[in-house]
C-alpha positions as CSV (number, residue, x, y, z in Angstrom):
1,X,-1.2,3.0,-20.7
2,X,1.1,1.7,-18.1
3,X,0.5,-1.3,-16.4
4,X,-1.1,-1.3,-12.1
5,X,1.1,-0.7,-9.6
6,X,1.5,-3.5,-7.6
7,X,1.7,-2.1,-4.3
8,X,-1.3,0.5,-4.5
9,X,-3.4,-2.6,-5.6
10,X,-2.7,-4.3,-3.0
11,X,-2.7,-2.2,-0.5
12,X,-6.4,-0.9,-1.0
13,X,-7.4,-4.6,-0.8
14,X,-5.3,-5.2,2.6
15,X,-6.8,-1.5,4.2
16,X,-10.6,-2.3,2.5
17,X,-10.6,-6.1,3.2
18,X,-10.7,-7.8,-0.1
19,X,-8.0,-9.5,-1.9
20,X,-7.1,-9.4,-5.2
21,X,-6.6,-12.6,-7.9
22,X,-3.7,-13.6,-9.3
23,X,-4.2,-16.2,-11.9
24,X,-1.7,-17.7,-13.9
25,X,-1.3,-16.8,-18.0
26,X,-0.6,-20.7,-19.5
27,X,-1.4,-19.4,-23.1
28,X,-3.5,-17.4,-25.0
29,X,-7.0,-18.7,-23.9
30,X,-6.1,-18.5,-20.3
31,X,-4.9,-14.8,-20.9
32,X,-8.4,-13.9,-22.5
33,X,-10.4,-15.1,-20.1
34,X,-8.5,-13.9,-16.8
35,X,-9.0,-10.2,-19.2
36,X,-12.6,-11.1,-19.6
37,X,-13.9,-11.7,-16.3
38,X,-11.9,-8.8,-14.8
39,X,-13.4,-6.3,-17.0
40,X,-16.9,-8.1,-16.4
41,X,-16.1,-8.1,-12.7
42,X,-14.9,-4.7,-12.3
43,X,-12.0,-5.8,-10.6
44,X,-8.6,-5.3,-10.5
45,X,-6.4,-8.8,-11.6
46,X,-2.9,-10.0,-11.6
47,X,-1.6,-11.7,-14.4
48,X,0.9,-14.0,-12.8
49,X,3.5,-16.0,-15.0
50,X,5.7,-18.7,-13.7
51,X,9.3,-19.8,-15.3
52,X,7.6,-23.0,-17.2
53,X,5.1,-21.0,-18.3
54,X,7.1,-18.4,-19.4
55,X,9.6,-21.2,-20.8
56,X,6.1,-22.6,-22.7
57,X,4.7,-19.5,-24.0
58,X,8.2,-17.6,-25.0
59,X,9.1,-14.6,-22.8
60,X,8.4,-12.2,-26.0
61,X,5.2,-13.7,-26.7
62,X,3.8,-13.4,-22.9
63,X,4.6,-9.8,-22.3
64,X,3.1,-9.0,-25.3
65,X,-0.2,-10.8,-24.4
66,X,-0.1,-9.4,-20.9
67,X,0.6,-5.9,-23.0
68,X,-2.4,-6.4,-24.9
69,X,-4.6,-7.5,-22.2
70,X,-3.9,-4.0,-20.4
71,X,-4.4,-2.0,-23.0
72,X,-7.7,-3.1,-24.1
73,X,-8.8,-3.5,-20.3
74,X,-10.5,-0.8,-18.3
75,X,-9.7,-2.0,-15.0
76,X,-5.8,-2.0,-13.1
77,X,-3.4,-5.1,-14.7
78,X,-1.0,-6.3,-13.0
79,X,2.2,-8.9,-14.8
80,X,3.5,-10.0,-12.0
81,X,6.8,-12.7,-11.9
82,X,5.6,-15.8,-10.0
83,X,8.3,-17.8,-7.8
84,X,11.0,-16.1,-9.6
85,X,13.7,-18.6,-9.1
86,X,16.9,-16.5,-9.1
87,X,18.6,-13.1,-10.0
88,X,19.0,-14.0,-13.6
89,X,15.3,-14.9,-14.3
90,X,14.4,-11.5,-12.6
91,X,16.8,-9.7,-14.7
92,X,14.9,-10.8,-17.3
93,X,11.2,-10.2,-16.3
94,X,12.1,-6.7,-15.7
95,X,13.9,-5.8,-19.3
96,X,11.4,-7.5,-20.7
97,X,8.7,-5.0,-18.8
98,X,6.6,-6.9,-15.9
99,X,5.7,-4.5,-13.7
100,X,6.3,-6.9,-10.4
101,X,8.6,-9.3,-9.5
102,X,8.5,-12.5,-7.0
103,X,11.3,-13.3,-5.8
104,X,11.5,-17.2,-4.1
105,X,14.4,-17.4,-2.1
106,X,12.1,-19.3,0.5
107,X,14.4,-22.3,0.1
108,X,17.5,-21.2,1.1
109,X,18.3,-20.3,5.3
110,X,16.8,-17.0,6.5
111,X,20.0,-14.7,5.9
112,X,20.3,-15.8,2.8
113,X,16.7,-15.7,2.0
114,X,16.9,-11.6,3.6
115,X,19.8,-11.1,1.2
116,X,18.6,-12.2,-2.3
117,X,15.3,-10.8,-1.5
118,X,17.0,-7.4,-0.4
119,X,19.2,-7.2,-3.4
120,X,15.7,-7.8,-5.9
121,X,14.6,-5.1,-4.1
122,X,17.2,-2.4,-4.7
123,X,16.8,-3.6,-8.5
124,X,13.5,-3.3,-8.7
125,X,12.4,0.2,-6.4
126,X,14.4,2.4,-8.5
127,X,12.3,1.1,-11.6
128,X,9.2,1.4,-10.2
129,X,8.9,-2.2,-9.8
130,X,7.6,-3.8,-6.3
131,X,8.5,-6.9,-4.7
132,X,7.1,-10.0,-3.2
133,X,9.2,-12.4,-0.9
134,X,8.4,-15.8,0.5
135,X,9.2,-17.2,4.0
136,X,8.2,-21.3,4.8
137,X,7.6,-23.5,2.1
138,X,4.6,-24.7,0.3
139,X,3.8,-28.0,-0.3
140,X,2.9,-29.2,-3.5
141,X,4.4,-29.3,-6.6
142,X,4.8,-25.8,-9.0
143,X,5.9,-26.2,-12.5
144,X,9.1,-28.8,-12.5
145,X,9.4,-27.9,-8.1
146,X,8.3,-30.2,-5.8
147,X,7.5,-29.5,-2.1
148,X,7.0,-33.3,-0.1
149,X,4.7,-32.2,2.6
150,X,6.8,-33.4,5.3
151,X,9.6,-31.0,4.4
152,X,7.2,-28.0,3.8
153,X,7.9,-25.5,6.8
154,X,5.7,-22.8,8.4
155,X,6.7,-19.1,8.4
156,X,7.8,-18.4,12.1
157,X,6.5,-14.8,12.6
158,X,9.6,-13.5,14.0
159,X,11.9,-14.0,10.5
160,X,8.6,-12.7,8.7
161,X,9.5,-9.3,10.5
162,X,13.3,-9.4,10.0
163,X,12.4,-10.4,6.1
164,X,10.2,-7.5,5.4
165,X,12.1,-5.5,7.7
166,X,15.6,-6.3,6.4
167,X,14.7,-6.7,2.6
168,X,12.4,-4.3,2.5
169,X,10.0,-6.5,0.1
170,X,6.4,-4.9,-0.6
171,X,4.3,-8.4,0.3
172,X,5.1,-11.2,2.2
173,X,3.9,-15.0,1.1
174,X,4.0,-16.6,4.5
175,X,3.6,-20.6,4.5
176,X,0.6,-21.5,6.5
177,X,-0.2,-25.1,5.1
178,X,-1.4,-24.5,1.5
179,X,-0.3,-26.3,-1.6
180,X,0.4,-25.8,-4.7
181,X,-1.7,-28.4,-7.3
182,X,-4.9,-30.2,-5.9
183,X,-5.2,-30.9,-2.4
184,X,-5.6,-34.7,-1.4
185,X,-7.5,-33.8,1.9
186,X,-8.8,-30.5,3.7
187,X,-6.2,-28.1,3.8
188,X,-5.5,-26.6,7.3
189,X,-4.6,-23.5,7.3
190,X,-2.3,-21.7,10.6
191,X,-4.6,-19.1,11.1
192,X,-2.7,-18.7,14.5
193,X,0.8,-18.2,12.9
194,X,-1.1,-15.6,10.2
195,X,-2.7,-13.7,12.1
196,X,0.7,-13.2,14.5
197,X,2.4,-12.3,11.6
198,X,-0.4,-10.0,10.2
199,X,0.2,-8.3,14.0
200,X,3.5,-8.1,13.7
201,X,3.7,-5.9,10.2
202,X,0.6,-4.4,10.3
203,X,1.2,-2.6,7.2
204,X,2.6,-5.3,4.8
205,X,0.4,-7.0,2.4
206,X,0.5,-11.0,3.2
207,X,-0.1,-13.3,0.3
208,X,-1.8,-16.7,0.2
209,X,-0.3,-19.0,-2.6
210,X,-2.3,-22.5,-3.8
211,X,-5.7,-20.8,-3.5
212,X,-6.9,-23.6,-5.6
213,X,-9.6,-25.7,-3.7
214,X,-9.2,-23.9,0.0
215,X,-12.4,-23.8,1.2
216,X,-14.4,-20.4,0.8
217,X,-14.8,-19.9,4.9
218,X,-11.1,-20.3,4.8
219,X,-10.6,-17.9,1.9
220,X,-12.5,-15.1,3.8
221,X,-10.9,-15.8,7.2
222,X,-7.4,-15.7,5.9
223,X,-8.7,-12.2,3.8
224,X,-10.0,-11.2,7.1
225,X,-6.2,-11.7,8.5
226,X,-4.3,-9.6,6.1
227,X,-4.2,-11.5,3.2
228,X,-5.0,-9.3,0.0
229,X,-3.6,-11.3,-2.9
230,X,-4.3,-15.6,-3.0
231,X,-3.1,-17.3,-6.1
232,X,-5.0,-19.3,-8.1
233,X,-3.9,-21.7,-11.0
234,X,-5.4,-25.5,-10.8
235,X,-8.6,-24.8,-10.7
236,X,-8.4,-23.1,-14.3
237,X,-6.4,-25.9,-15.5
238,X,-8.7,-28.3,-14.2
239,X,-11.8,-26.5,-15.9
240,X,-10.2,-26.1,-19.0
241,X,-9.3,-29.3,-19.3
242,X,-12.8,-31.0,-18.1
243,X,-14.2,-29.0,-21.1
244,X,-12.2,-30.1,-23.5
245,X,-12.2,-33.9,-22.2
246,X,-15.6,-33.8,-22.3
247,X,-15.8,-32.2,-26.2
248,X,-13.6,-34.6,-27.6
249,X,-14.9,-37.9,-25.2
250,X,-18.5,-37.0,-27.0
251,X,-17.1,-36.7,-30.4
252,X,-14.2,-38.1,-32.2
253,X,-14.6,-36.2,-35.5
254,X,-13.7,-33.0,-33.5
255,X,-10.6,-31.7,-34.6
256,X,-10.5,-28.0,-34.6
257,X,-8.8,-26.4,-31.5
258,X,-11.5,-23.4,-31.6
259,X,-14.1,-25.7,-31.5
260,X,-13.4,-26.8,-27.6
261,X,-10.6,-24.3,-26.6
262,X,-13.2,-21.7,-26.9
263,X,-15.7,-23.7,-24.2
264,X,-13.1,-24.6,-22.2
265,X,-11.5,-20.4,-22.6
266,X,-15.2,-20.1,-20.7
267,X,-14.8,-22.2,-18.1
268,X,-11.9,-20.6,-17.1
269,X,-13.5,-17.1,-17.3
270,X,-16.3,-18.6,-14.7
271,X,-13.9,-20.0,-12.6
272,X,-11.8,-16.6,-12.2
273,X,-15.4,-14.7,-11.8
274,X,-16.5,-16.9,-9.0
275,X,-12.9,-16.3,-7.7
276,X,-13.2,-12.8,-7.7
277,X,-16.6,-12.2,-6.0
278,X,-15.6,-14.5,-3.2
279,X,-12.4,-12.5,-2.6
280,X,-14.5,-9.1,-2.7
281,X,-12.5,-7.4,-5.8
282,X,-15.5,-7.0,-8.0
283,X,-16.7,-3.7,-8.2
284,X,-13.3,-2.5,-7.0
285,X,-12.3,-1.2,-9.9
């Protein structure tokens, strides 16, 4: 067995109207249960991995999770690179067999953003391995990054085009106002901007990163808008770690990992499955 392709995935959710999960492997218990719900969901799932997690877990040891996952799973599993920092951490992920690769070279001006993005690219198609670029930056704070608000940029629709254009990246993550980590407020999404850019490449998949805690109307009108794959991390985190808070605040004799990482392995699995029927990629599978 082979692991999803990326682009097909998407791309039934972008011409079908759903959108497809990509929740974030931490360690083993987070791997399970993103497995778990998929296969109880009947929906397709990306396993995404970011550079501290993969720093955390051991670049050996996650592929061969993510590997594992696939293999026992009856629905399409994706291992997809998250904010993949630079060439040399992409070099990486793809001898080391993910199947997708992110590459964030949001930070840097537009030309050089088109270039880095274009040269992932002609590393990756000839492998079989698809792309996802970024344009704007997100607020918030991912792994050791850290977005002030105040500096975090919306995507301007016309270097969206010349990105996907000139790169020739399979999915776009344009910044519309969402955050990485828990939001201190409502988030307010540009629904304006997406939907321009959406018009603008009708066929490109557009991604929404820091799903966590965006409102479920705002979920569906940004799926509605072209969106077909929305990130989700913190609110697994925050579950898991509610649980086990909870375990060990009620009982300070409890010292057995198994005995509150396998409640709190649940949680997670609930969160993803509530993720996954309000994006509309249960049953999909």
């Amino acid at each position: 067995m082979a692991f999803a392709s990326f682009k097909e995935v998407l791309l039934d959710g972008y011409r079908n109207g759903y959108a497809v999960g990509q929740f974030n492997m931490n360690n083993l218990e987070f791997t399970q249960a993103i497995i778990e719900a998929a296969n109880e969901e009947k929906s397709p799932v990306i396993l995404g991995v970011s550079e501290g997690a993969m720093k955390y877990m051991g670049l050996e040891y996650t592929v061969a999770m993510a590997r594992v996952a696939m293999e026992t799973s009856k629905v399409p599993v994706i291992l997809h690179l998250d904010h993949g920092p630079s060439l040399e951490v992409v070099m990486k992920c793809i001898r080391a067999g993910f199947s997708s690769i992110m590459i964030d070279a949001s930070h840097y001006e537009l030309e050089k953003n088109i270039a880095l993005s274009k040269q992932v690219v002609e590393l990756c198609h000839p492998l079989g391995i698809e792309v996802e670029g970024e344009l704007g930056r997100i607020g918030g704070t991912e792994d050791d990054l850290t977005v002030d608000e105040r500096d975090a940029t919306l995507a301007v629709p016309a270097e969206a085009v010349r990105l996907v254009q000139e790169s020739g990246i399979d999915a776009l993550a344009p910044a519309i106002g969402s955050a990485h980590g828990p939001y201190k407020g409502k988030p307010e999404l540009a629904f304006g901007r997406l939907e321009e850019i959406k018009n603008l490449l009708p066929n490109t998949p557009l991604v929404l990163h820091g799903g966590s805690g965006i409102p479920d109307e705002d979920i569906r009108k940004a799926i509605s808008l072209g969106v077909s794959k929305i990130n989700v991390n913190t609110e697994n985190q925050q579950a898991l770690t509610r649980v086990i808070r909870e375990i060990l605040g009620k009982d300070e004799n409890v010292f057995d990992p198994r005995k509150y990482m396998k409640p709190g392995r649940e949680a997670i699995k609930e969160v993803v499955k509530e993720k996954m029927r309000l994006f509309g990629s249960s049953g999909r599978a």
